[in-house]
MARPA-280338 format. One record per residue (C-alpha): residue number from 1; x, y, z; residue in one letter. Coordinates in steps of 0.2 Angstrom, whole numbers, plus 2048, in hexadecimal, padded with zeros to 3 digits. Last residue first. Layout:
# MARPA-280338
[NUM,[X,Y,Z],"A"],
...
***
This chain:
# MARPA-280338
[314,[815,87F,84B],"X"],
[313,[80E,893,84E],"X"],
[312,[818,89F,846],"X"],
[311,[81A,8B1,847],"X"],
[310,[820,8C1,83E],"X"],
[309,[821,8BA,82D],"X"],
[308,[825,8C6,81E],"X"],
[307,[81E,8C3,80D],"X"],
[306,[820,8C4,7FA],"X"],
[305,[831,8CC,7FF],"X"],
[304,[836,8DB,7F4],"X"],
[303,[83D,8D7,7E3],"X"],
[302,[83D,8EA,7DF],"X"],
[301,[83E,8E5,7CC],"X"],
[300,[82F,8DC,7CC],"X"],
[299,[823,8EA,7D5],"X"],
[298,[829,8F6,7C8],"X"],
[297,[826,8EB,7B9],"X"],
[296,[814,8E7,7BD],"X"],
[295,[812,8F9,7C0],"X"],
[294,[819,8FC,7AE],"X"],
[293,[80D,8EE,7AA],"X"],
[292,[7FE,8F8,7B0],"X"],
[291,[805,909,7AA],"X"],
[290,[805,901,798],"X"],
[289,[7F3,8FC,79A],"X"],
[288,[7EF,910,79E],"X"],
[287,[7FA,917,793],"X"],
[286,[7EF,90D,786],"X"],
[285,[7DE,914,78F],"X"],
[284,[7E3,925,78F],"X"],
[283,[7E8,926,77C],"X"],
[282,[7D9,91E,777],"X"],
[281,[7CF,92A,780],"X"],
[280,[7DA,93B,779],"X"],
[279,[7D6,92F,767],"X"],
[278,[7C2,933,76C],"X"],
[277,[7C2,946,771],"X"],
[276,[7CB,94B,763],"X"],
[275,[7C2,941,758],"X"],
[274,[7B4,949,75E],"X"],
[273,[7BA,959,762],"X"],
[272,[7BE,95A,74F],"X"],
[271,[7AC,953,748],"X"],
[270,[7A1,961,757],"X"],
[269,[7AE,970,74F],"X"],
[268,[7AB,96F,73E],"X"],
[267,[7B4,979,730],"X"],
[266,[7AE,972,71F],"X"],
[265,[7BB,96E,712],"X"],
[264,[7B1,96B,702],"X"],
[263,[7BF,976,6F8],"X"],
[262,[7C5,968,6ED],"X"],
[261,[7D8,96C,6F1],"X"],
[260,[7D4,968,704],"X"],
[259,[7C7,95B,701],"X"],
[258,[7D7,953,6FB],"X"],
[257,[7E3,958,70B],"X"],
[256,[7D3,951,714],"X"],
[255,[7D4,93F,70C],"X"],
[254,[7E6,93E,70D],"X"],
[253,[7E5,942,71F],"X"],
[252,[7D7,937,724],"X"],
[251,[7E1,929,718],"X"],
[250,[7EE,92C,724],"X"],
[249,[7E6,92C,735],"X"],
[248,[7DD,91C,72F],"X"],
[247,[7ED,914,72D],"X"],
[246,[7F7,91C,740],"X"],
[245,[7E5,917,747],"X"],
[244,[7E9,905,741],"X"],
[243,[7FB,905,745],"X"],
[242,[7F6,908,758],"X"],
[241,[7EC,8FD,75A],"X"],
[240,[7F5,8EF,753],"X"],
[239,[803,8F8,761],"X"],
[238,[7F8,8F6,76E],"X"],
[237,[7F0,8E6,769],"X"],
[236,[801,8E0,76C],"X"],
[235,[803,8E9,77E],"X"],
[234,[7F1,8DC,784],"X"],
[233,[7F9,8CD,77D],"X"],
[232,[805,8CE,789],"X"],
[231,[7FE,8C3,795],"X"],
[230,[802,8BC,7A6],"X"],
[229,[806,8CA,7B2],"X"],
[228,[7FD,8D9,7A9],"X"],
[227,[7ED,8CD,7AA],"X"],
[226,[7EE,8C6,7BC],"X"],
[225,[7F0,8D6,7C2],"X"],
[224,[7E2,8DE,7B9],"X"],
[223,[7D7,8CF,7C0],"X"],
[222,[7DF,8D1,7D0],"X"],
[221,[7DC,8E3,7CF],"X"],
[220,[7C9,8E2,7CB],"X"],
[219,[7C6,8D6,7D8],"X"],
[218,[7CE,8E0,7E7],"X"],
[217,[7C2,8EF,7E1],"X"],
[216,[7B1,8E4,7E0],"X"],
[215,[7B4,8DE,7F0],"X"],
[214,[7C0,8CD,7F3],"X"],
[213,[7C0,8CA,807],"X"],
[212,[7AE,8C4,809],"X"],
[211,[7A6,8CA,819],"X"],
[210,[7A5,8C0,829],"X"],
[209,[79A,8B2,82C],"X"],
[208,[790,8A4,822],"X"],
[207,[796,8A6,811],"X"],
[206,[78D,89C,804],"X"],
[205,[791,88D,7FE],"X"],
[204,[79B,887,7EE],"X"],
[203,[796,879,7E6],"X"],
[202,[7A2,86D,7E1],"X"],
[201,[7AF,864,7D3],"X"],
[200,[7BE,85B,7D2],"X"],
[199,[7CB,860,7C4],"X"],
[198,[7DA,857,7BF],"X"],
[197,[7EE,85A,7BD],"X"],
[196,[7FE,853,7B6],"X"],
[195,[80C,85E,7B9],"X"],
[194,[80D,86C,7B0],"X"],
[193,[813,87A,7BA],"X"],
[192,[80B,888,7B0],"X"],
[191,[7F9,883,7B5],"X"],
[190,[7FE,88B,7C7],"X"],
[189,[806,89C,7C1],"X"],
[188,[7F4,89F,7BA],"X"],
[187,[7E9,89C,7CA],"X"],
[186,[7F8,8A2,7D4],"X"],
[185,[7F9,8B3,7CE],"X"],
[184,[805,8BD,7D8],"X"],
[183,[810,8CC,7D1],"X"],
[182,[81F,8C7,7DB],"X"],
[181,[827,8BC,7CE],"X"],
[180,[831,8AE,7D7],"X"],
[179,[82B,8A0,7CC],"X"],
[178,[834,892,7D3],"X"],
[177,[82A,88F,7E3],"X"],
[176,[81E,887,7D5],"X"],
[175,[828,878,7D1],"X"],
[174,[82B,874,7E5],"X"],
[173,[818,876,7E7],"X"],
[172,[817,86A,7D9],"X"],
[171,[824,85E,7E3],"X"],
[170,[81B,85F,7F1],"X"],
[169,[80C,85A,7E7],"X"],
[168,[7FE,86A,7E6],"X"],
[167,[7EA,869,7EB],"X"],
[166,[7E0,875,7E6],"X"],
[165,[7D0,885,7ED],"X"],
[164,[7DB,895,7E6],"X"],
[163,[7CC,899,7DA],"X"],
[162,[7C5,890,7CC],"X"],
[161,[7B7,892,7C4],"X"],
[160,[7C1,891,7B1],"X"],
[159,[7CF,888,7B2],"X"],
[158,[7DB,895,7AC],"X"],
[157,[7EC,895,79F],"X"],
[156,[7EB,8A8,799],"X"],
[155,[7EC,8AB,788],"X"],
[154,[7E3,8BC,788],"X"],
[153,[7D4,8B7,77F],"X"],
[152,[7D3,8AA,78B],"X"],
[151,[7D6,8B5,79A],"X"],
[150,[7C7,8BE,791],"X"],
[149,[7BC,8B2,793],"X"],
[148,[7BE,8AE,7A3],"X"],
[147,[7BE,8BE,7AA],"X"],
[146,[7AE,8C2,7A1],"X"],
[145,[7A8,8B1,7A9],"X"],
[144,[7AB,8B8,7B9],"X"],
[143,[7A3,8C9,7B4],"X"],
[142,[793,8C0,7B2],"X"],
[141,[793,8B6,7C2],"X"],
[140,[79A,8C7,7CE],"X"],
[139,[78C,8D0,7C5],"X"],
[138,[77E,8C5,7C6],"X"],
[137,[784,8C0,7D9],"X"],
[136,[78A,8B1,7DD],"X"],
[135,[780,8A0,7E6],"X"],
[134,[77D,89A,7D3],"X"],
[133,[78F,89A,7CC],"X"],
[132,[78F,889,7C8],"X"],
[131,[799,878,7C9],"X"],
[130,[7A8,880,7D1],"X"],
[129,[7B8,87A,7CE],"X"],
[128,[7C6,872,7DD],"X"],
[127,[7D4,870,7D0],"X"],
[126,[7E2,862,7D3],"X"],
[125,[7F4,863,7CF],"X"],
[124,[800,854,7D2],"X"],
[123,[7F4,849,7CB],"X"],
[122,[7FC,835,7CD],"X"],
[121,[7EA,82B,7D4],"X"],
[120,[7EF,82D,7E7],"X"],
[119,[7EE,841,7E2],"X"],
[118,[7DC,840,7DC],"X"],
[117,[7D8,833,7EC],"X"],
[116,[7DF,847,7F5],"X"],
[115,[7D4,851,7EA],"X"],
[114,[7C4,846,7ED],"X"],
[113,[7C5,848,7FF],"X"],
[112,[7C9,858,7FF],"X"],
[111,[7B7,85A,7F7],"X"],
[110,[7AF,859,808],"X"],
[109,[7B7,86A,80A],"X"],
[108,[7AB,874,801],"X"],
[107,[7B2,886,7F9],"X"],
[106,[7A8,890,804],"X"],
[105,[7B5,88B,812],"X"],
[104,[7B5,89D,81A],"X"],
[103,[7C7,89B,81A],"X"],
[102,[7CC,897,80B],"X"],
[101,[7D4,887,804],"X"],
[100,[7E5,881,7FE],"X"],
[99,[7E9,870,7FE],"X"],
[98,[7F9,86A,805],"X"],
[97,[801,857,7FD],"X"],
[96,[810,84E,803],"X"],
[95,[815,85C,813],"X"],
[94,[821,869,81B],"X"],
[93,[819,87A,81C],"X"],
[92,[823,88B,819],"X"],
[91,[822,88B,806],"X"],
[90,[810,886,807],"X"],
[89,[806,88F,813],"X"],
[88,[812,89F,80D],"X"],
[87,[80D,89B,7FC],"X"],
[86,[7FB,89E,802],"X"],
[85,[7FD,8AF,80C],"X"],
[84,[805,8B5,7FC],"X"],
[83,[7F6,8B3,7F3],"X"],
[82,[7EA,8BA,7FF],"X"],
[81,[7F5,8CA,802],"X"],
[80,[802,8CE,80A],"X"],
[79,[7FA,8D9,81B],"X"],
[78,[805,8DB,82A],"X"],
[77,[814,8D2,833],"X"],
[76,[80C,8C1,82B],"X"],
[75,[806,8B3,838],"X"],
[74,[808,89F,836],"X"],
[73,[800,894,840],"X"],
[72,[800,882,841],"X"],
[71,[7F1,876,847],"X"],
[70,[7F8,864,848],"X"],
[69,[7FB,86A,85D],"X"],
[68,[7E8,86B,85F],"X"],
[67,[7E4,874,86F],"X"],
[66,[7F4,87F,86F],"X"],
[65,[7F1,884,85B],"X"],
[64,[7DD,887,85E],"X"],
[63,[7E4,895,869],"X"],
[62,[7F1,89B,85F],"X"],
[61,[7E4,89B,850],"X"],
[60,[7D7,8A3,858],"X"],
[59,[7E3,8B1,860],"X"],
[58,[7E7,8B6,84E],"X"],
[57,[7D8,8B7,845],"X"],
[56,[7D1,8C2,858],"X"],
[55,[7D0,8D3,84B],"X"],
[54,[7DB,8DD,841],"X"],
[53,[7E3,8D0,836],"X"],
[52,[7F5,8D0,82E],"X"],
[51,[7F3,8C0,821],"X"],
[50,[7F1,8B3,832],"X"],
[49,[7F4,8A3,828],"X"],
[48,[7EF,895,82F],"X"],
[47,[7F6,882,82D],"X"],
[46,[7ED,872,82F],"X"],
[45,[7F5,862,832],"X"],
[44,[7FA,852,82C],"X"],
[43,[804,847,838],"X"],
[42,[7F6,839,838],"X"],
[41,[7F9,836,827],"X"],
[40,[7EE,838,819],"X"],
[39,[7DE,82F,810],"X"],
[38,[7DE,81F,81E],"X"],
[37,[7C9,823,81F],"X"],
[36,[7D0,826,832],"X"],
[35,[7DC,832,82C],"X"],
[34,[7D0,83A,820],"X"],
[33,[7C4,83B,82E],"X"],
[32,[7CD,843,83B],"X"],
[31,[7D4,850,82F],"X"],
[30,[7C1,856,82B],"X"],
[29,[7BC,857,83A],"X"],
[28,[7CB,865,83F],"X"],
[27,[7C5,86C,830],"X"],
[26,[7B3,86E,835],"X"],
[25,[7B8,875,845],"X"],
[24,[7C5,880,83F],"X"],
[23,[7B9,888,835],"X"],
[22,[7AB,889,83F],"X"],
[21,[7BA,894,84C],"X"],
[20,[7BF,89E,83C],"X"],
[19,[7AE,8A3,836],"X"],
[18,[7AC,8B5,841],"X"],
[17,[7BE,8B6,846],"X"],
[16,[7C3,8B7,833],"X"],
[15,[7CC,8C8,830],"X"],
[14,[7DA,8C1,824],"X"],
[13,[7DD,8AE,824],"X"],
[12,[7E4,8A3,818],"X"],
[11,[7E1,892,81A],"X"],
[10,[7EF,883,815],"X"],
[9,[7E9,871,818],"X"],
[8,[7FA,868,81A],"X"],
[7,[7F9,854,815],"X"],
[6,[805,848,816],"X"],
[5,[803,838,80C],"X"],
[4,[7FF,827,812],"X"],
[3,[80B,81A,80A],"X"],
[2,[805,812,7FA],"X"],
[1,[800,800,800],"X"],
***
């Protein structure tokens, strides 16, 4: 018989004292059961990541920590970021296999299950994907499939309804520990590694406590993140763009230097503050997308630390 592997449950946490404490409960459960079901061995455990909290995230963790020694902590010095708060799980946790899941466990944890018999089977890599997007918004489901979409367009490995809910090999971990950039996209930077991967499916519940941590705002710049970070498509279609106008302008001008010498020129102020009015757009817009991956650039080349630990819990 295959020797039982070593599972590390990785949650990041930022202001989750009202669901944590469920949370815990239903993971701790979980563990008990997929050692006795002979899934994992008995020295798996679940490991926290306090992202720079405000409220009692922090406390909860230690406490749950003393009661339950399998339960590890890990604290950043203030607020990294979701993504970073993941890799750190990883990159500072010893184990076979670690699954990645949020903390208010709307992505179901019954389907750990699955992932992990996945893993027995050979996949390295395996996707937790939603079945629907029934329990979001109109809005939020719409523009969700937008993203998709245009990701696509973009040529942009994604699983589509997928978030950060996956399990990774050691050895994919390992893999994925080489891409240093500090512009974090996990979802794309994940299908980059290869290895041989599989998707298991769910329904995604509803939030019973606390408020959810990605507003419109913090969706929009991980979606413009994720763009200037993995495609470049977006700068081509600049410079296409850009030789089309510079076409048109010409033939404009021949045509006006024509009506010129014909005497049919008519002076018209609403056409010219028109055009005026519309390339001035254009203009904005393309400096725009270049100021994206200029930004892009500048966090790059600073090569600051993804994330700064102040505290650990093992």
């Amino acid at each position: 018989m295959e020797k039982l592997k070593e599972l590390a449950i990785i949650v990041p946490c930022y202001n989750e004292e009202e669901i944590l404490p469920k949370s815990i409960k239903t993971l701790i459960a979980l563990r008990e059961n997929l050692i006795k079901k002979e899934l994992i061995a008995k020295t798996s455990k679940l490991v926290f990541i306090n992202d720079g909290s405000k409220d009692a995230t922090w406390n909860i963790i230690t406490k749950e920590h003393q009661k339950n020694p399998f339960i590890k902590g890990i604290s950043f010095s203030r607020n990294f970021g979701h993504q970073a708060a993941l890799l750190a799980g990883m990159y500072n946790t010893d184990a076979d296999i670690y699954i990645t899941i949020d903390a208010d466990l709307q992505d179901d944890p019954k389907v750990i299950e699955d992932m992990i018999k996945c893993c027995y089977e050979g996949y390295e890599v395996v996707y937790g994907v939603r079945k629907h997007r029934d329990t979001d918004s109109f809005f939020k489901r719409n523009t969700a499939l937008l993203f998709y979409k245009l990701m696509k367009i973009l040529g942009v490995e994604l699983v589509a309804n997928h978030a950060d809910f996956r399990l990774l090999s050691r050895r994919a971990v390992e893999a994925m520990s080489k891409f240093t950039e500090k512009n974090l996209f996990l979802r794309a930077i994940v299908p980059l590694i290869g290895f041989k991967s599989c998707n298991v499916y769910y329904d995604r519940q509803k939030r019973t406590a606390g408020t959810t941590k990605y507003p419109l705002k913090k969706m929009v710049l991980f979606a413009l993140k994720g763009i200037s970070s993995f495609s470049t498509v977006p700068l081509h279609l600049i410079t296409l763009f850009g030789v089309l106008i510079s076409v048109v302008s010409f033939f404009l001008m021949l045509w006006t230097i024509c009506a010129y010498f014909n005497g049919s020129t008519i002076v018209g102020w609403a056409s010219l503050m028109s055009v005026i009015t519309f390339f001035s757009g254009i203009t904005i817009l393309f400096m725009g997308i270049i100021g994206e991956y200029i930004a892009s650039i500048f966090v790059e080349v600073k090569n600051r630390p993804t994330y700064i630990i102040d505290e650990t819990l093992d």
